[in-house]
N, C-alpha and C positions, 0 to 999 in steps of 0.2 A: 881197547875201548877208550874214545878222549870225551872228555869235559870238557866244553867250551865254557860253563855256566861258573861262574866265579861262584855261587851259593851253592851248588852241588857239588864243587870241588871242595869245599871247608866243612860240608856235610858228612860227607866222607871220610878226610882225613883228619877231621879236629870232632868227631862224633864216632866214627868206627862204623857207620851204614848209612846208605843211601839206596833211596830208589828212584830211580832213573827209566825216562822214556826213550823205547827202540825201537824199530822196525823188523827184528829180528829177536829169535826165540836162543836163552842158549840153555845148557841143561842143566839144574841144580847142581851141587858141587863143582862147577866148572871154573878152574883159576885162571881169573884175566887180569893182565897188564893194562891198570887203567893210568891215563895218561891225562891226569890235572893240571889246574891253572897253579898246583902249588908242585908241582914235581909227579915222576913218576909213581905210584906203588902198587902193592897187586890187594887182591879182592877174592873171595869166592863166592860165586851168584848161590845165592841164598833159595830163591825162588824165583817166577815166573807167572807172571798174571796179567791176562789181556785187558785191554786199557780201555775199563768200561767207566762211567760219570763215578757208578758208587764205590770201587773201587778205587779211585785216583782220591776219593774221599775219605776212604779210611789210610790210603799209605804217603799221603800229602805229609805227614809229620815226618817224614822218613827223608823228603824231596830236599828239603833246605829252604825253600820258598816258605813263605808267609801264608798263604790261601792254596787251595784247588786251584781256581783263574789266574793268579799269578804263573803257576804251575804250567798250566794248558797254557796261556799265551808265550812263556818261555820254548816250549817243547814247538807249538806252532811257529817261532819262530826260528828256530834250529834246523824245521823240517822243511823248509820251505812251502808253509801254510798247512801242511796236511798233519795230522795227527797221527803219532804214532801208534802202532797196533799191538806192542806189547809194554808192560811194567816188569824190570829188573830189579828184584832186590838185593844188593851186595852188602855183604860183611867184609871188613877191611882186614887183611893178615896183617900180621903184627909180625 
């Protein structure tokens, strides 16, 4: 999994979770090789939640980003305008 977004790669590895927008579903407990703007480390997806307004409003604190909008025009810009259809939440392995 890579991180382009310099604020969800520090969310991550200088917080210990982040949630992240995908286009893809993966399964709880699943450990992925996430690939930051600060190095490689790994993660296990915590959960899984489609990427509805109120939703991206309660796990916005988790993103790295400052606002929801911040949030959404970051992820619309990564996807090439479309928004993605699911929310990742990872726990960082230590």
């Amino acid at each position: 999994m890579r991180f382009k977004s310099e604020k969800a790669s520090r969310q991550l590895v200088e917080k210990g979770i982040v949630a992240t927008m995908r286009n893809y579903k993966l399964r709880p407990r699943t450990v992925v090789k996430a690939k930051t703007t600060l190095g490689e480390v790994y993660a296990v997806v915590e959960d899984v939640y489609p990427n509805y307004d109120e939703i991206v409003g309660e796990l916005f604190y988790f993103s790295g980003f400052e606002t929801p909008e911040e949030w959404i025009r970051e992820a619309l810009r990564l996807h090439n305008g479309r928004k993605p259809k699911y929310i990742i939440l990872l726990r960082l392995l230590k």
